[in-house]
N, CA, C and O of each residue as an XYZ file, in Angstrom:
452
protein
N      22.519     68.275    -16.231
C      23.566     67.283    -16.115
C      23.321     66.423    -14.877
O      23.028     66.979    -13.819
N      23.415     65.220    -14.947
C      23.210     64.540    -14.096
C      24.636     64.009    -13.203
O      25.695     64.604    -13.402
N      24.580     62.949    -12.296
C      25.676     62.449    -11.514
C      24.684     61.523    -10.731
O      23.489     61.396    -10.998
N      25.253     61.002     -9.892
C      25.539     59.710     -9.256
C      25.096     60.001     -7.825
O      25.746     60.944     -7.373
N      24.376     59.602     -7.123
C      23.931     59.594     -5.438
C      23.788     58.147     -4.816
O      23.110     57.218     -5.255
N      24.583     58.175     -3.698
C      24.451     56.908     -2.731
C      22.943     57.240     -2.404
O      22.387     58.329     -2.259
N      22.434     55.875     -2.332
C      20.748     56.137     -1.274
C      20.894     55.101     -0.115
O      21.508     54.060     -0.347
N      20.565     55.243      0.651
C      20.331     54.124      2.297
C      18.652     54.474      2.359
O      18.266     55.594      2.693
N      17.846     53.535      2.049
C      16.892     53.275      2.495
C      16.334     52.174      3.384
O      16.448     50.949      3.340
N      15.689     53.005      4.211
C      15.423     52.340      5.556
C      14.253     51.780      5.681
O      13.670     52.566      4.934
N      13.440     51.068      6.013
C      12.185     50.462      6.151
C      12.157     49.422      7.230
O      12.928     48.521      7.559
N      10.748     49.954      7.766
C      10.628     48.780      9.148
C       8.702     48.709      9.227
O       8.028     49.462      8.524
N       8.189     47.884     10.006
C       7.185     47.885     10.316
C       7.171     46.402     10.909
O       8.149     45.815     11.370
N       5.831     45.901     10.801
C       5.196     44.430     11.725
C       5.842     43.309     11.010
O       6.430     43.345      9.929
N       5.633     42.315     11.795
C       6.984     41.298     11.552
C       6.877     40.670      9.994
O       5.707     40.861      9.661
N       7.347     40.232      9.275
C       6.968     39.180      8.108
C       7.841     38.272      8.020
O       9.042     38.492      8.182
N       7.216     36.837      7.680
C       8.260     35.686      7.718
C       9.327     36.031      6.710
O       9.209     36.744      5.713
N      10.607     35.261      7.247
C      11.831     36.026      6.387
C      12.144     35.640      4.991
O      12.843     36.228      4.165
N      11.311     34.244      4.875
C      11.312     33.714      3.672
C      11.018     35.110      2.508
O      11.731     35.538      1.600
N       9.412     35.637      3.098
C       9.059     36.198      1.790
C       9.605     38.102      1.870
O       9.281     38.937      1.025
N      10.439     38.365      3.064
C      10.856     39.620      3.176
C      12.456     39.038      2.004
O      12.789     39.800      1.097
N      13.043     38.039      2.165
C      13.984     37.803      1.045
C      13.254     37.707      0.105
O      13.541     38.681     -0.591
N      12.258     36.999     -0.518
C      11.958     37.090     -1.958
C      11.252     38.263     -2.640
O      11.139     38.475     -3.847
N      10.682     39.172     -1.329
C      10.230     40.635     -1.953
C      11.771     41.684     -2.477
O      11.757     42.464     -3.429
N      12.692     41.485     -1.788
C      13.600     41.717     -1.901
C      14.754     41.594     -3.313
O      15.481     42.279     -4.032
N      14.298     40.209     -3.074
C      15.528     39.621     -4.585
C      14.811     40.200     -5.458
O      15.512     40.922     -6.167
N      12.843     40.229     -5.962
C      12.405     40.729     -6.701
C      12.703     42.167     -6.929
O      13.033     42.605     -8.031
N      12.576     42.901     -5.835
C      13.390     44.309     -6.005
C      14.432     44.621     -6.610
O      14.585     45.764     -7.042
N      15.410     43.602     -6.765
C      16.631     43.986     -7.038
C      16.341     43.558     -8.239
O      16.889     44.456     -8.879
N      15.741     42.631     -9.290
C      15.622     42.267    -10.422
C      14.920     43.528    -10.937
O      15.433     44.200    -11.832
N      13.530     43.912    -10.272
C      13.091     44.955    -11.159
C      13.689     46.634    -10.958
O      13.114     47.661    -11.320
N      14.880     46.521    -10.337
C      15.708     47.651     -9.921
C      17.375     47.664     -9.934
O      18.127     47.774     -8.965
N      17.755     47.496    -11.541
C      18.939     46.943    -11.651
C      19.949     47.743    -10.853
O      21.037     47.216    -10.618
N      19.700     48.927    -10.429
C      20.858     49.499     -9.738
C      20.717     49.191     -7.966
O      21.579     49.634     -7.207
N      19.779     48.553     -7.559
C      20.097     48.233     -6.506
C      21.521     47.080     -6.041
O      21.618     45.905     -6.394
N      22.536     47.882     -5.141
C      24.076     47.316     -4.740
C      23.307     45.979     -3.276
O      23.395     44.754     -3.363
N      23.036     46.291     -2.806
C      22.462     45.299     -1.356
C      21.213     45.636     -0.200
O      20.858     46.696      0.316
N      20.870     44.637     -0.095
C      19.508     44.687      0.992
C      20.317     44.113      2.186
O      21.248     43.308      2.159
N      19.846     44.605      3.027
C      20.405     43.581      4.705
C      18.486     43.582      5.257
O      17.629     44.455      5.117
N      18.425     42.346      5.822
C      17.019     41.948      6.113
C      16.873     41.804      7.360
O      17.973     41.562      7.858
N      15.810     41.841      8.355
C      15.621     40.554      9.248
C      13.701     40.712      9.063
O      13.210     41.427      8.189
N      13.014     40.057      9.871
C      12.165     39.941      9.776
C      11.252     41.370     10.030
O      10.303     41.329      9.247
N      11.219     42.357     10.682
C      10.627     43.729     11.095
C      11.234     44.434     10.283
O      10.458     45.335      9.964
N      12.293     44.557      9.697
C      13.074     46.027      8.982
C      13.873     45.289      8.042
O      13.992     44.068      7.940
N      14.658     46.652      7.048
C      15.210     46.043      6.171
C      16.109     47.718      5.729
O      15.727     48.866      5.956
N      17.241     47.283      5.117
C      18.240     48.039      4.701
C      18.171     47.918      3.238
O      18.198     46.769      2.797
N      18.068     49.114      2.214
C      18.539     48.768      1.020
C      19.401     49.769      0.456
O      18.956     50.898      0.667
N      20.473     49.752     -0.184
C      21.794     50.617     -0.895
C      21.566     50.465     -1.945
O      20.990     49.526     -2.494
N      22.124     51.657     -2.473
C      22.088     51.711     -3.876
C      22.677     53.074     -4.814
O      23.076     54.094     -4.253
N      22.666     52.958     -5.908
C      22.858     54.425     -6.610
C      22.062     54.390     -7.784
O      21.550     53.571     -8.546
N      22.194     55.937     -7.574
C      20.536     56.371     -8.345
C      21.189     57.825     -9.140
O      21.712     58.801     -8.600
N      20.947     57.567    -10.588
C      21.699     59.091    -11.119
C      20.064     59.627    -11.151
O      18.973     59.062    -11.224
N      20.719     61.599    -11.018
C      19.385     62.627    -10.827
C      20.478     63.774    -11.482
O      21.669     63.764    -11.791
N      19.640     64.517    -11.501
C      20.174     66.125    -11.470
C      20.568     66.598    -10.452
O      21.568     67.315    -10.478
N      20.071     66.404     -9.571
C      20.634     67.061     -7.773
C      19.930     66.322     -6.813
O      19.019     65.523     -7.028
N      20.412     66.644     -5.749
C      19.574     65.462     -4.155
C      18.401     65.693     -4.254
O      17.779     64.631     -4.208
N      17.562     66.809     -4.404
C      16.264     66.572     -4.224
C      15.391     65.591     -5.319
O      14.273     65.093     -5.195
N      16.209     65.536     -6.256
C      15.678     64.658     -7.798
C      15.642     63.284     -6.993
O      14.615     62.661     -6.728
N      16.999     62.904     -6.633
C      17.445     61.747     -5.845
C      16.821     61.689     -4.661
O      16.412     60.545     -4.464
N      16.602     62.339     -3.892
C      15.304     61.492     -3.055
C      14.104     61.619     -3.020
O      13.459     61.378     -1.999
N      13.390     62.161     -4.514
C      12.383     61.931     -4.492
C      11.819     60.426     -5.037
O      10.753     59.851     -4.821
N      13.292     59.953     -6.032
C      12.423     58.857     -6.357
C      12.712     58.076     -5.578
O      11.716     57.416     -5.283
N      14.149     57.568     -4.703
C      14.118     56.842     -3.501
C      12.941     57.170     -2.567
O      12.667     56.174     -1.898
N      12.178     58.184     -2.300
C      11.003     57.802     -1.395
C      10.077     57.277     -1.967
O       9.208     56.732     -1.287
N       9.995     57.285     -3.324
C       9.144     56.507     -4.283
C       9.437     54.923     -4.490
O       8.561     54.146     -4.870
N      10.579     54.589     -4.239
C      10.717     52.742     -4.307
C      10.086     52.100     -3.568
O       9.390     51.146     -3.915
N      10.199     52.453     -2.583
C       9.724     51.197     -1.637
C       8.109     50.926     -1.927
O       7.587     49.814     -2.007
N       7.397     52.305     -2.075
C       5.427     52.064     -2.874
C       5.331     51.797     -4.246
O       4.356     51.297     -4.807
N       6.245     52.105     -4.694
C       5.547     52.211     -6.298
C       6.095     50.330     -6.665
O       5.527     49.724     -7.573
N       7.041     49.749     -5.953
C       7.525     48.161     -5.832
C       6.663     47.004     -4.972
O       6.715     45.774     -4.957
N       5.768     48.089     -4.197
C       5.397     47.263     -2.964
C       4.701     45.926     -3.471
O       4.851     44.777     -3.053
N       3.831     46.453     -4.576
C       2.466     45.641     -5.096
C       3.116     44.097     -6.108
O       2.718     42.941     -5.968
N       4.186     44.594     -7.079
C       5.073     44.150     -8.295
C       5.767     43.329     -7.204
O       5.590     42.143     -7.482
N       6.348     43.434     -6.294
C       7.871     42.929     -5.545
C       7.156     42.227     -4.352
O       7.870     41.569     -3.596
N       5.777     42.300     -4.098
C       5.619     41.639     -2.926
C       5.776     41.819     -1.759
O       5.464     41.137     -0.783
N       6.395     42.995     -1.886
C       7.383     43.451      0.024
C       5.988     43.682      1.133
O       4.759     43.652      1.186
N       6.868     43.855      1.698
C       6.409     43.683      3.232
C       5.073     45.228      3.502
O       5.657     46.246      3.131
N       3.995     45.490      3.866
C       3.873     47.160      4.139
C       4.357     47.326      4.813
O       3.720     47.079      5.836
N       5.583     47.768      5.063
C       6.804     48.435      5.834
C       6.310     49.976      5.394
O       5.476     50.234      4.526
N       7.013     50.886      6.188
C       7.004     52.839      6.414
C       8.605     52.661      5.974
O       9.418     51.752      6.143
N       8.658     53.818      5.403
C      10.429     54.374      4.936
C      10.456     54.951      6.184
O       9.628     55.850      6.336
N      11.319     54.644      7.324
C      11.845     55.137      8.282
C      13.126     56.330      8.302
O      13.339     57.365      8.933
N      13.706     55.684      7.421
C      15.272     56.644      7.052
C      15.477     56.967      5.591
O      15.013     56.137      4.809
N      15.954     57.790      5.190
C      16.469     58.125      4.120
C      18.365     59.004      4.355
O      18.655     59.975      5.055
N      19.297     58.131      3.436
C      20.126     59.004      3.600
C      20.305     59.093      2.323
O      19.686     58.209      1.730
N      21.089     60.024      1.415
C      21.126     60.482      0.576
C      22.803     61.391      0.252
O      22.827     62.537      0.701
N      23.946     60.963     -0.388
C      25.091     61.583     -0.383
C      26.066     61.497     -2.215
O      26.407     60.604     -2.990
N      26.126     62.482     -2.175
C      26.714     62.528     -3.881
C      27.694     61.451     -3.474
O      27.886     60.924     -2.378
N      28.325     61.247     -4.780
C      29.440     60.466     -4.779
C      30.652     60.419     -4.284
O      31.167     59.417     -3.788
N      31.172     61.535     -4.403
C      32.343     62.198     -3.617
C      32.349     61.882     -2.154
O      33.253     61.232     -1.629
N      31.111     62.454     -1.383
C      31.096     62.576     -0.105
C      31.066     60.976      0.313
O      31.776     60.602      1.246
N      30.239     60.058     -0.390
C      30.106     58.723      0.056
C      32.260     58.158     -0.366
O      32.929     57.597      0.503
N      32.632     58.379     -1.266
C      34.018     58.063     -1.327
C      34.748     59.096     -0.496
O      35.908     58.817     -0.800
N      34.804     59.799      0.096
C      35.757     60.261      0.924
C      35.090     59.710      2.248
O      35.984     59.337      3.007
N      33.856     59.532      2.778
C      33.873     58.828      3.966
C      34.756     56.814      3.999
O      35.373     56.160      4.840
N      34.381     56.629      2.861
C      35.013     55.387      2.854
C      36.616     55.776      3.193
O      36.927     55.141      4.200
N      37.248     56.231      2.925
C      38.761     57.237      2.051
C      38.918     57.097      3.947
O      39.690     56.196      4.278
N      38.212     57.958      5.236
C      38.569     58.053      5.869
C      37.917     57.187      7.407
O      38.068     57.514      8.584
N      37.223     56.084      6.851
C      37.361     54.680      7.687
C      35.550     55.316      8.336
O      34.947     55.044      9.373
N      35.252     56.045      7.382
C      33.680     56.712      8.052
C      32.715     56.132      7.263
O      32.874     56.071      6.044
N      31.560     55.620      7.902
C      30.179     55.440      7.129
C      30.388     53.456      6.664
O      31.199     52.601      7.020
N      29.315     53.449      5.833
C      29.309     51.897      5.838
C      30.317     51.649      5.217
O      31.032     52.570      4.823
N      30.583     50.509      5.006
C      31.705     49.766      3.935
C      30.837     49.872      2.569
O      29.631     49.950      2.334
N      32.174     49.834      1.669
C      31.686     49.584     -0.105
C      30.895     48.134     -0.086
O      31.414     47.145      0.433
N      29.477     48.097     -0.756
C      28.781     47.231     -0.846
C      29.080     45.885     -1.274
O      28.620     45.585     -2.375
N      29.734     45.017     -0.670
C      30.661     43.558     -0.895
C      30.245     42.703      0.118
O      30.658     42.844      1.269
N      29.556     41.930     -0.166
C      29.326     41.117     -1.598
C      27.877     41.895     -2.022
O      27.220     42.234     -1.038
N      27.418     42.152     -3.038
C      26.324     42.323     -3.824
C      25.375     41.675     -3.485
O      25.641     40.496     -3.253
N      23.701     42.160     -3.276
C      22.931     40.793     -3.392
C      22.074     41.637     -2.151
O      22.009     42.839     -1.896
N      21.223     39.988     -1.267
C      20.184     40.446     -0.436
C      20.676     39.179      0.752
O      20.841     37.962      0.667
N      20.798     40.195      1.867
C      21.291     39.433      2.990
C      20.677     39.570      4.255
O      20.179     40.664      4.520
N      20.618     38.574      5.159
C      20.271     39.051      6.193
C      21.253     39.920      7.495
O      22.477     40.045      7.454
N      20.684     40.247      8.183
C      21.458     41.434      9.393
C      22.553     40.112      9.937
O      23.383     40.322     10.821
């Protein structure tokens, strides 16, 4: 049985103009319909999302798998996955519930920091 996991993936490395760190980006999100938002700047980049698995380890194995298996298709940056967070559904809605953790992903899309 599956369910639902927040992912925060983190990525940073050497600088890239921001033009094409947004358009590796928007491409990401086209060929990754469940991606909720990117936050950008030119060295690093934020991406959210939810990802159904069987359990967390299902769920972050293929979140450590997005950012390479997109790199080539999406254009992105060679950025390193710096962070991974990873939280069922529940836990990501009760931190919202009690003013903890990021805000619900509003507005949608790919933004800069």
């Amino acid at each position: 049985m599956s369910k639902l996991w927040h992912i925060t993936l983190s990525v940073s490395g050497v600088e890239s103009p921001l033009k094409e760190v947004r358009r590796g980006l928007e491409q990401l999100a086209n060929d990754h319909p469940f991606l909720l938002t990117s936050r950008y700047a030119n060295d690093h980049a934020e991406i959210r999302y939810w990802e159904e698995a069987r359990d967390l380890h299902d769920a972050a194995a293929v979140a450590l798998r997005l950012w390479g298996e997109h790199r080539q298709t999406a254009k992105l940056p060679p950025w390193e996955i710096v962070g991974l967070e990873v939280i069922d559904r529940e836990t990501y809605h009760q931190r919202i519930a009690e003013g903890y953790g990021p805000p619900p992903a509003a507005p949608v899309g790919v933004h800069p920091y």
